[in-house]
Every structure is written in structure tokens, then in C-alpha cells.
C-alpha positions as CSV (number, residue, x, y, z in Angstrom):
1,X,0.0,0.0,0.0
2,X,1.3,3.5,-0.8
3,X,2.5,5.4,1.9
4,X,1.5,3.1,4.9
5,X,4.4,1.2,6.9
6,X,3.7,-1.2,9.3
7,X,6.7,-2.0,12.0
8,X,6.9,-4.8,14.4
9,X,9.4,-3.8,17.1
10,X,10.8,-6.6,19.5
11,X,13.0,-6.6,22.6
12,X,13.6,-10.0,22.1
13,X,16.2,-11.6,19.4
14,X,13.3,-13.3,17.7
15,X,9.3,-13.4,17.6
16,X,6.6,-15.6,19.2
17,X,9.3,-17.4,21.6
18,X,7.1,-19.5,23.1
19,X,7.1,-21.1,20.0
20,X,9.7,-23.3,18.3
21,X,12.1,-21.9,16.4
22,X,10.8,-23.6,12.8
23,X,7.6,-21.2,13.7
24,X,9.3,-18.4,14.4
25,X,11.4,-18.5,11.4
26,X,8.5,-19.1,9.3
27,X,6.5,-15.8,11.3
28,X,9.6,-13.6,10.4
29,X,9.8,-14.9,6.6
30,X,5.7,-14.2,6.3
31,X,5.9,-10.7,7.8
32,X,9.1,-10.1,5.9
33,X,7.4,-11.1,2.6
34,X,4.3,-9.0,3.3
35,X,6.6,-5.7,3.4
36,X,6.5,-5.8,7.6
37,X,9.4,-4.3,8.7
38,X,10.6,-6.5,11.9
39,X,12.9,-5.3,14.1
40,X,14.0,-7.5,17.1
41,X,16.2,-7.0,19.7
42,X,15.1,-3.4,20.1
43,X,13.3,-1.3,23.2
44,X,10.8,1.4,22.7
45,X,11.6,3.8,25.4
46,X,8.8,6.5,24.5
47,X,5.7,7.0,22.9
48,X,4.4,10.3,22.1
49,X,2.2,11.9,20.1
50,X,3.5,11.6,16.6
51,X,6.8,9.5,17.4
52,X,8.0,6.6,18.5
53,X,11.3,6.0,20.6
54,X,12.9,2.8,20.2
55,X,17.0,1.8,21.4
56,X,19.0,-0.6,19.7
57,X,21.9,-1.0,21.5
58,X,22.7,2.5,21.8
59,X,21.4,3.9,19.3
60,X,18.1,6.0,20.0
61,X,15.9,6.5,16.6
62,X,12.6,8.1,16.6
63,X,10.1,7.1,14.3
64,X,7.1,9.2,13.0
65,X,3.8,7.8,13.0
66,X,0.2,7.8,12.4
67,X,-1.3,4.8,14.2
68,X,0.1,2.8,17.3
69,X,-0.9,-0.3,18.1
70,X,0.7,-1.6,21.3
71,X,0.3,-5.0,22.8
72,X,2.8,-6.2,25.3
73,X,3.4,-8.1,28.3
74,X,1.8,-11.1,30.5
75,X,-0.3,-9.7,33.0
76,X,-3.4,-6.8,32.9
77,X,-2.1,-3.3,32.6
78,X,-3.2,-1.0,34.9
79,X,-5.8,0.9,32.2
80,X,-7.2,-2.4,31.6
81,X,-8.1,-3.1,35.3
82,X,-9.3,0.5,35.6
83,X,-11.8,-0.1,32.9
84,X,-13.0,-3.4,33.5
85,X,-13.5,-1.3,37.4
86,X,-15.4,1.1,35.8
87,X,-17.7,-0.9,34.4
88,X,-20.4,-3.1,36.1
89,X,-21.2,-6.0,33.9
90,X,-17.3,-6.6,33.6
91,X,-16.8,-8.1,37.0
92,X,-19.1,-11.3,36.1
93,X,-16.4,-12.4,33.5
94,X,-13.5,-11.9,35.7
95,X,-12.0,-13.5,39.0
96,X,-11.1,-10.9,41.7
97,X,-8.5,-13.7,43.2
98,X,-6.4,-13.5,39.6
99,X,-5.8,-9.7,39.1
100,X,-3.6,-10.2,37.2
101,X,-5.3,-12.2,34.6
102,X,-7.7,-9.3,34.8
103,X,-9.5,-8.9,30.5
104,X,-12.1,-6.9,29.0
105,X,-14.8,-9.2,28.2
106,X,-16.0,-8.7,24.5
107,X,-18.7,-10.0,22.4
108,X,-17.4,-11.5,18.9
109,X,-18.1,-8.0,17.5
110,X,-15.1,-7.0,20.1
111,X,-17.4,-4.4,21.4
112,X,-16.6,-4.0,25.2
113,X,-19.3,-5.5,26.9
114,X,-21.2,-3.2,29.0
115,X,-19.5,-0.1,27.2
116,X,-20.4,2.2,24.7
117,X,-18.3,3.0,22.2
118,X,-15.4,1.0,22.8
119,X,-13.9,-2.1,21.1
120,X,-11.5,-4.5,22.8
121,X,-8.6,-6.6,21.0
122,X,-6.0,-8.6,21.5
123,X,-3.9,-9.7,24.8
124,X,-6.0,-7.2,26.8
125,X,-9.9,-8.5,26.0
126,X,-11.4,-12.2,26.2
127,X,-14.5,-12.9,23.9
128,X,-17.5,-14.3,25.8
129,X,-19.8,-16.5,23.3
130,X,-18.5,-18.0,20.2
131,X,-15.0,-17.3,21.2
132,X,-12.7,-18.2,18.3
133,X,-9.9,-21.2,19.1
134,X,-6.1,-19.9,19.5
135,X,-4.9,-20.8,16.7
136,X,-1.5,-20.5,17.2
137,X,-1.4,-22.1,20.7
138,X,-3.6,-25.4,18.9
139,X,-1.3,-25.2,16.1
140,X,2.1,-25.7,18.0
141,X,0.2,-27.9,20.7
142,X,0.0,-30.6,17.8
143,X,2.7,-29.7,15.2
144,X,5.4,-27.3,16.9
């Protein structure tokens, strides 16, 4: 597509380590082919605005952009908690003894359930009814 760039930024030396290295290679080779630009091995340090602050090494690069997508990590984030807080008929779907498996609960339109205006996706959200399987998690489970 012209004038759209989509970056995957990594700290670690490879993607989807949880999965074997045959996968991972095969991941990188798909991205690669689709024009992704992958870049492992690499901290962002700042988000603002308009530009994104990633370190490799040493070296500090900024990056302009128009749309962030962030997913990261193994446990809620803090806006995540304060959300599903804020909104009543979240706490049915989640367990106040496992905080930090804390999710917005979405319907398979990944509209926030109990929210207006607001969609939930990826690490951060669970869909309730006709939830999809992990694909990637089956998938290694019986070839990886």
C-alpha cells in the first residue's frame, strides 16, 4: 500500500518465543514477505504523540507515526483493570482472586461489553460466546 508502513518492534532476538524456532522463522519470513518491517532486539523507550522511541543498543531512533498499536506483556495493565473497574457487567467475567489475569470481556463483534463505544482486541480482551480457538497455541500444541 502506498504510503503506509507497518513495524513490528521486538525486545527480544526473535518473535513468538514460546514457540519453536521452525515457527518463528516461518512468522519472520511471512511478515518479511508482506513488506513488515521486523525489528528485534530493540526497546521502545517512549511513545508520544506523533513518534515513536525505540534503542538498539545504543542507538536512540525516533520514528514518525500515524497509528500505534501496542500490545505487550503477560499480565493486565493498569488501564485495563481501571476499565473493566469502571464498568459493572465486567466483573461477572472476571476473577477478583487472579488480578492479574484481569480482561475486558467482548462480544465476537469485540465491542466492550457493558461499554459504549469502545472495542477491545488482542492480549487485553477475552470474547465471551463464540469465542474463536487460539490458533497459534492449537497449532504448535500438535505440530510445533
Amino acid at each position: 500500500m502506498p504510503y503506509v508502513t507497518v513495524s513490528l518492534f521486538q525486545s527480544a532476538q526473535s518473535i513468538l518465543t514460546q514457540f519453536s524456532s521452525i515457527l518463528q522463522q516461518r512468522a519472520l519470513q511471512n511478515f518479511k514477505a508482506s513488506g513488515v518491517d521486523v525489528r528485534t532486539g530493540v526497546r521502545v523507550t517512549e511513545v508520544t504523540r506523533d513518534e515513536i522511541t525505540i534503542m538498539d543498543k545504543d542507538k536512540i531512533e525516533k520514528i514518525p507515526y500515524g497509528i500505534c498499536v501496542w500490545s505487550t506483556g503477560n499480565a493486565a495493565r493498569p488501564l485495563t483493570k481501571d476499565i473493566v473497574n469502571a464498568i459493572p457487567k465486567q466483573a461477572r467475567y472476571n476473577n477478583p482472586n487472579r488480578p492479574t489475569a484481569t480482561k475486558l470481556a467482548v462480544d465476537p463483534y469485540l465491542r466492550v461489553i457493558g461499554a459504549r463505544d469502545m472495542i477491545g482486541l488482542g492480549d487485553c480482551s477475552t470474547m465471551v460466546g463464540n469465542r474463536l480457538p487460539a490458533t497459534a497455541q492449537v497449532y504448535y500444541s500438535n505440530y510445533g
